[in-house]
C-alpha positions in Angstrom: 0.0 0.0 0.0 2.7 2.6 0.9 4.3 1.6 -2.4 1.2 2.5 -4.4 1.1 5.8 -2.0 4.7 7.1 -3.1 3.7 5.9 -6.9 0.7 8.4 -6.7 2.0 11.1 -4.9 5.2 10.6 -8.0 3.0 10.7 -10.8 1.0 13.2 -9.1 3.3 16.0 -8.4 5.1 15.5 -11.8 1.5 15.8 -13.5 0.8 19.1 -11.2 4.3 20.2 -12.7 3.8 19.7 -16.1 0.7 21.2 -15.9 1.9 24.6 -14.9 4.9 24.3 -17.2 2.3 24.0 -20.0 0.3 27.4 -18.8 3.4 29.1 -18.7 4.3 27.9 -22.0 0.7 29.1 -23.4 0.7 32.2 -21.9 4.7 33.0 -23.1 3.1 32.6 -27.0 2.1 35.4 -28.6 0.4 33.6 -31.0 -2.0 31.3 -29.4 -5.3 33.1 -29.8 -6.5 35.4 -27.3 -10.1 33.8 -27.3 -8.4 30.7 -26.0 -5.7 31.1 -24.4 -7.1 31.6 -21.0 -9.5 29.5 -21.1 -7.0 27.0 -21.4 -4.5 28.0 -18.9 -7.6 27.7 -16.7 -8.1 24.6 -17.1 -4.5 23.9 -17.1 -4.5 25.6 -13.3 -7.2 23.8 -12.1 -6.0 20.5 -13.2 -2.3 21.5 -11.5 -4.0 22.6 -8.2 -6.1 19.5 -7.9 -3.1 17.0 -8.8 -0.9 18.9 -6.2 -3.5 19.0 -3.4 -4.4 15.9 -4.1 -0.3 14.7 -3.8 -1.0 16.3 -0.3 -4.1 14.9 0.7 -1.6 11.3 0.3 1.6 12.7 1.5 0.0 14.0 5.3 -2.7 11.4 5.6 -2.1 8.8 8.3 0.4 11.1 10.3 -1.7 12.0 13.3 -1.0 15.6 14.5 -3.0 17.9 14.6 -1.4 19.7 11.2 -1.1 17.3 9.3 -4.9 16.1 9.7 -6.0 19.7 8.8 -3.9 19.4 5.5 -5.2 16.3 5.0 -9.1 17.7 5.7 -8.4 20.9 3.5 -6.6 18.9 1.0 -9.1 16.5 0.1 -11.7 18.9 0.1 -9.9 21.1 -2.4 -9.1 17.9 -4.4 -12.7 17.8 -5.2 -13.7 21.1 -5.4 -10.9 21.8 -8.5 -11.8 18.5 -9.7 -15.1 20.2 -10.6 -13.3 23.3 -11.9 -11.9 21.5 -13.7 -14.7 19.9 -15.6 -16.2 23.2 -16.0 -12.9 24.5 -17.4 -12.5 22.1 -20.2 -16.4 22.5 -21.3 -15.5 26.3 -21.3 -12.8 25.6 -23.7 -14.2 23.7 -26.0 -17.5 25.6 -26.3 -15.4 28.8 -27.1 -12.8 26.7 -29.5 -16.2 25.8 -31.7 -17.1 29.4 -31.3 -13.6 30.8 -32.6 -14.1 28.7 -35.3 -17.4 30.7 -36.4 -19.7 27.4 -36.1 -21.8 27.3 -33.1 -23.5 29.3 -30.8 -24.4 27.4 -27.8 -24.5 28.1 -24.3 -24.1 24.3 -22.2 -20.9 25.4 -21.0 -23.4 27.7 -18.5 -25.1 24.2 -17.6 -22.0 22.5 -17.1 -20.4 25.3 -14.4 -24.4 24.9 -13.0 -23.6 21.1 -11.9 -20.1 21.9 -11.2 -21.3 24.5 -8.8 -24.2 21.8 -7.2 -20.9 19.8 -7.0 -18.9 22.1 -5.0 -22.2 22.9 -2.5 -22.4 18.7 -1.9 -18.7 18.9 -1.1 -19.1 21.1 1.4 -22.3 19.9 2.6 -20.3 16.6 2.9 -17.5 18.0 5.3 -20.4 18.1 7.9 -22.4 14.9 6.9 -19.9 12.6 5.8 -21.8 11.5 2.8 -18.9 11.0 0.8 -15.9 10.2 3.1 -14.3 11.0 6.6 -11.7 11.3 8.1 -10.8 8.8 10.5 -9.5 9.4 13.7 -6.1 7.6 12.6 -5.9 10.6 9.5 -7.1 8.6 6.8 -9.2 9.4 4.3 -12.2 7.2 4.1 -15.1 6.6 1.4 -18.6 6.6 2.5 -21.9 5.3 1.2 -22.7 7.9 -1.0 -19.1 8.4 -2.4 -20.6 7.5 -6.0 -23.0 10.5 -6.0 -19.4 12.8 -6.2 -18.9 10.8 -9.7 -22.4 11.6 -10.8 -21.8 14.9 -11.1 -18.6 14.9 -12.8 -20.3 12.1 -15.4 -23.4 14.3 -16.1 -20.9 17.2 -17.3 -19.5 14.8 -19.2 -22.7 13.5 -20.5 -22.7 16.8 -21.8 -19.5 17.5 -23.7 -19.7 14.3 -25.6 -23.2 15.8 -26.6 -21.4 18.8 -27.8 -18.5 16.6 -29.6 -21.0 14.3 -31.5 -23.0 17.5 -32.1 -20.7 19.1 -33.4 -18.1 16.6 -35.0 -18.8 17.6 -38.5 -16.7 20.7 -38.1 -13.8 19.2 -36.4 -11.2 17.3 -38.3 -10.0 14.4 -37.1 -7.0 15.0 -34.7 -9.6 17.9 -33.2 -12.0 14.6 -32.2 -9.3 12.4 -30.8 -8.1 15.5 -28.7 -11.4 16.6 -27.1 -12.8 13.3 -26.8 -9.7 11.7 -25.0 -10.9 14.4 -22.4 -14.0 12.4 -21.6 -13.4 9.0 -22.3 -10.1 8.5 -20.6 -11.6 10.5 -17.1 -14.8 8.7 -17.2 -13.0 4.9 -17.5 -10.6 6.3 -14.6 -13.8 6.9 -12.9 -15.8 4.3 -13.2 -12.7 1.9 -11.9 -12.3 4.7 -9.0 -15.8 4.1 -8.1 -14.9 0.3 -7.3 -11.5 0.5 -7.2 -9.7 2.5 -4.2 -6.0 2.6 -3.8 -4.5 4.5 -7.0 -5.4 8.2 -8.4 -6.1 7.0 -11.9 -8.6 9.5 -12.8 -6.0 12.4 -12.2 -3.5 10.8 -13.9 -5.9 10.2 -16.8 -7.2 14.1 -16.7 -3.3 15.0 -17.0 -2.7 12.7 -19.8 -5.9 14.3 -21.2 -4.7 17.7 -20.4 -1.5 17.2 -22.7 -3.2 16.0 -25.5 -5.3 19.7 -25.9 -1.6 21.1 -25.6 -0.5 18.8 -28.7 -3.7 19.9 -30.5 -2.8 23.7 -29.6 0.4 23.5 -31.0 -1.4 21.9 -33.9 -3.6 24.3 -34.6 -0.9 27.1 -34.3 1.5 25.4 -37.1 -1.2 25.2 -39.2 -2.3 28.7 -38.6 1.4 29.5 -39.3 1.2 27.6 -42.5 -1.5 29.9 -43.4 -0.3 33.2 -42.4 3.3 31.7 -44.8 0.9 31.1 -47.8 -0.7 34.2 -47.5 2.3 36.0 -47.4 3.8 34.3 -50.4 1.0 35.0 -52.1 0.9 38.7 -50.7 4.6 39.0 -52.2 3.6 37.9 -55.7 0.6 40.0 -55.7 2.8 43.0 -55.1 5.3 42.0 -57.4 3.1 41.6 -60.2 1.3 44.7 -59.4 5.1 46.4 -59.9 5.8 45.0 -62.9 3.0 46.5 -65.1 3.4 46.8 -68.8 3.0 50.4 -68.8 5.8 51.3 -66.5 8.0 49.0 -68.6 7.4 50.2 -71.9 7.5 53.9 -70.5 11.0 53.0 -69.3 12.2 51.6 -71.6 11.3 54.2 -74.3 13.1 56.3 -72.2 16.1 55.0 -72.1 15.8 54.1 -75.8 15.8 58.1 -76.2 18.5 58.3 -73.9 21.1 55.9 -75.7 20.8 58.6 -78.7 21.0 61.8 -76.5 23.1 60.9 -73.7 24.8 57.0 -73.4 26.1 57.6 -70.4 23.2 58.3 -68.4 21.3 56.0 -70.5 23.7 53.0 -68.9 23.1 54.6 -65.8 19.0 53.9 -66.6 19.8 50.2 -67.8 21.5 49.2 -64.2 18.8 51.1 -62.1 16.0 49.4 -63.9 17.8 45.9 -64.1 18.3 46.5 -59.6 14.6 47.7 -59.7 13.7 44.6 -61.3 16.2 42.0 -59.2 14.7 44.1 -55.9 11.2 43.1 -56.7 12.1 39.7 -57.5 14.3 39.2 -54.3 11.1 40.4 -52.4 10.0 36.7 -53.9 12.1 35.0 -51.5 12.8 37.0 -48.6 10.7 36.7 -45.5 12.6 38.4 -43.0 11.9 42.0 -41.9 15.0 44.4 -43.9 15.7 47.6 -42.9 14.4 50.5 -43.7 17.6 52.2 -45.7 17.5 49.0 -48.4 13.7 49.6 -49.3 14.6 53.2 -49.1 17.5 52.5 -51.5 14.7 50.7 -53.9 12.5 53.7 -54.0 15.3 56.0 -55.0 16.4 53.6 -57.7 12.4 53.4 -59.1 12.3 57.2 -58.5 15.2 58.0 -60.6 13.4 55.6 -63.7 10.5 57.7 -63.3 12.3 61.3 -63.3 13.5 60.7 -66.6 9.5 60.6 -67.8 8.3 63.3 -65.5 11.6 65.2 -64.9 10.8 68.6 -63.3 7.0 67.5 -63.1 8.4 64.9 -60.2 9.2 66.9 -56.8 10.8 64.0 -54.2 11.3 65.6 -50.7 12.5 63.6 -47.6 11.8 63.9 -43.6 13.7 61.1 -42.7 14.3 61.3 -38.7 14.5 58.3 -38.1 16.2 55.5 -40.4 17.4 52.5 -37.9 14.0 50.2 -38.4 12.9 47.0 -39.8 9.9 46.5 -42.0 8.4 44.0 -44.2 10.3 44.9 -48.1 8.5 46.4 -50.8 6.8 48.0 -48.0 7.1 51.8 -48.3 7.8 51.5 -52.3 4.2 50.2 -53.5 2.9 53.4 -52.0 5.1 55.7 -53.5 4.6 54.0 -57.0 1.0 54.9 -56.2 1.6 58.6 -55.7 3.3 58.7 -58.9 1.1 56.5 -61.0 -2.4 57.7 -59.2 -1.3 61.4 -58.1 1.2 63.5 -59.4 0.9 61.5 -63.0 -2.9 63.0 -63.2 -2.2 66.3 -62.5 -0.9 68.7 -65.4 1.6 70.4 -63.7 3.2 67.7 -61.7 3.9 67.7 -57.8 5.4 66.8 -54.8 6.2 63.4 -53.0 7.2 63.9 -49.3 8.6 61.2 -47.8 8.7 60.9 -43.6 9.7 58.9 -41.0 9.7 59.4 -37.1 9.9 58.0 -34.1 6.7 58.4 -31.8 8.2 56.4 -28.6 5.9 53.1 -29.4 5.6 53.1 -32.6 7.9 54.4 -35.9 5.8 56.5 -38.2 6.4 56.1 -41.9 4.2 58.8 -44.4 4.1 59.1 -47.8 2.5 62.1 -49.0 1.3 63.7 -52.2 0.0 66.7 -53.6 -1.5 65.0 -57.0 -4.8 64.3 -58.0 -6.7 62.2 -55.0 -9.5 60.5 -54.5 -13.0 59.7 -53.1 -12.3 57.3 -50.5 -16.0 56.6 -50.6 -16.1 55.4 -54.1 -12.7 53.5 -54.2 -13.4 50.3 -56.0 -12.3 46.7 -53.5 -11.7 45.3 -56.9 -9.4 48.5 -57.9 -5.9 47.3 -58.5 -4.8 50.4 -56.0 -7.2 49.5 -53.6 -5.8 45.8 -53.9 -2.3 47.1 -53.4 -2.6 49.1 -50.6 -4.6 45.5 -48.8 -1.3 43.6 -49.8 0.4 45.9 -47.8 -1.9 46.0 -45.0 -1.9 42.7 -44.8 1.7 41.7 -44.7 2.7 44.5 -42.0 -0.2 43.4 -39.8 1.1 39.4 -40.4 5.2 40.3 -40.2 5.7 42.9 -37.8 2.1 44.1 -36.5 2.0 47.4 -38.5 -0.8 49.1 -39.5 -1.7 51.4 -42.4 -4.0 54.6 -42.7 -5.1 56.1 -46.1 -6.7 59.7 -46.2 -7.4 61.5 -49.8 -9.8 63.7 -51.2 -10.3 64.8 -54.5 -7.6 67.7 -55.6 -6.1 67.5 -52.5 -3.8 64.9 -52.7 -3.3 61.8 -50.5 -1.2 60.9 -47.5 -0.5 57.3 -46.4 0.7 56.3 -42.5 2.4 53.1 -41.8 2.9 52.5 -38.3 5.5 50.1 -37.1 5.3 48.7 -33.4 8.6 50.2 -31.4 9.7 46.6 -30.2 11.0 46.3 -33.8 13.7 49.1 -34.3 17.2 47.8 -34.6 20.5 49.8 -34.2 22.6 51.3 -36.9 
């Protein structure tokens, strides 16, 4: 018996353990989702406390002072009580993991904390009656007639969450069933044996084992939500370098330089290796998915700026306020929206106009601007299938995914337009 007593408390302070390593571990990732995070790291808690007051409830009973019988009292009592929790915890979590996922809108987690709660009031009800156990007057702990009505609870809740499962199974993949469903079956086989057997804590162990199966599925769901977020960015990256490369930039180049190569060679070699960087920058922005800093995409937008003053020439205006230039940022970041200005502002006005390029630091955040003076727009009308209105979404999309930027657009027709990228502060890097 004292062998199986050391083997519980073992197994039962190493579950208690790993249990809080995994919260830890959950709540250290930035990019487990919000929505579930702490419902998990609830249940993750609950199931720690219970294993570690249950450990306890082992360690103390049979020593008879007066301490260690009032552990032994307050630990078994608080093995039940988070034992309940704990049911409560995991019907919470996966009620709101069917809800992230847009499909359901059911409320039985409310039921389930309702009979967890009647638990908890039999528990304590039972500390004066003795319905479910004692404890002797040599500090041991005791089952009593009524022990299986403590189990009844627990298997009504989970009654309930196999309801949900086969309710809802059609939106869960297969790896999502085994998961959730491991958290009933495996509990309520432990129980049932418990309810007969006495002597060994298998339905904690089982609620652990249980517990790191969700954890497995988390980390599934976050590599696959990674996998998407890489997809989406290679596809983002394509978009914008397709949207670069348009016919009517290339042909308008490379009329110019034909001209050039008659009036001036010289700068018309000078034309040839800017466009052939232009083109190898938009192509490296294929491959790369690290952040770069700021002064390479700034380097790209001089080289496309000098390509386009040889159409516009004194038309084109390029001013900088450049504060601040040690940054990182997603590439062909900044570029896209001054290829905008030019193509979509200052090419459709008659006179020309200004570009203003800014950056500065704001203390959380690096602000990047691109303004114009040119044409504008009606924000109001600006068509979602518009190939700028496309553009500027790549963009918004891949700060937001890389880096956690954001972008603001304001225009009005004949009054130019002026784009705001804001880069969180964490990311700055030193020269």
């Amino acid at each position: 018996m004292w062998n199986i007593k050391y083997v519980n408390i073992s197994f039962e302070v190493w579950g208690g353990i790993l249990s809080f390593i995994i919260m830890f571990c959950t709540m250290l990732r930035g990019n487990v989702r919000d929505e579930l995070k702490w419902p998990f790291n609830r249940l993750a808690l609950c199931n720690g406390i219970m294993l570690l007051t249950d450990a306890a409830a082992w360690g103390f009973k049979g020593s008879l002072n007066e301490l260690n019988r009032v552990i032994v009292i307050a630990s078994n009592f608080l093995t039940f009580v988070f034992g309940y929790f704990m049911l409560a915890a995991f019907t919470d979590y996966l009620v709101r993991y069917l809800q992230v996922k847009g499909f359901v809108k059911i409320k039985l987690n409310r039921v389930v904390l309702g009979l967890c709660m009647a638990g908890v009031i039999m528990v304590i009800v039972s500390q004066f009656t003795h319905m479910y156990y004692i404890i002797d007057e040599n500090n041991m702990y005791r089952r009593q007639d009524y022990f299986w009505v403590s189990q009844i609870w627990g298997v009504m809740c989970m009654v309930i969450n196999a309801y949900i499962l086969i309710r809802y199974r059609a939106y869960m993949g297969n790896g999502e069933r085994l998961v959730f469903s491991s958290y009933i079956i495996l509990p309520v086989l432990s129980m049932g044996i418990q309810i007969f057997v006495y002597g060994i804590a298998l339905l904690n162990m089982a609620t652990t084992v249980s517990l790191v199966m969700v954890y497995i599925g988390i980390q599934m769901e976050q590599a696959r939500i990674l996998k998407e977020k890489e997809l989406e960015l290679s596809e983002s990256r394509i978009a914008i370098m397709l949207s670069q490369i348009q016919p009517h930039f290339l042909y308008n180049t490379l009329t110019a330089i034909g001209c050039l190569c008659d009036i001036d060679s010289s700068r018309a070699k000078k034309a040839i290796i800017d466009f052939s960087e232009y083109l190898r920058g938009n192509l490296d922005s294929l491959s790369r998915t690290a952040l770069i800093p700021f002064e390479k995409e700034l380097s790209h937008i001089s080289i496309y700026l000098s390509l386009e003053k040889m159409r516009f020439e004194e038309e084109l205006t390029v001013q900088y306020d450049l504060t601040v230039k040690n940054f990182l940022l997603p590439p062909l970041t900044v570029q896209p929206l001054v290829e905008n200005a030019v193509r979509h502002g200052i090419s459709k006005k008659e006179d020309g106009g200004i570009i203003i390029i800014a950056t500065k630091d704001t203390g959380k955040y690096i602000e990047i601007t691109v303004t114009d003076n040119g044409a504008g727009f009606d924000m109001d009308k600006l068509d979602k299938e518009d190939r700028v209105h496309v553009g500027l979404q790549n963009v918004r999309k891949r700060l937001q995914i890389q880096c956690g930027g954001s972008l603001k657009i304001e225009s009005s027709p004949g009054n130019g337009t002026r784009v705001t990228l804001a880069i969180p502060y964490e990311h700055p890097q030193g020269s």
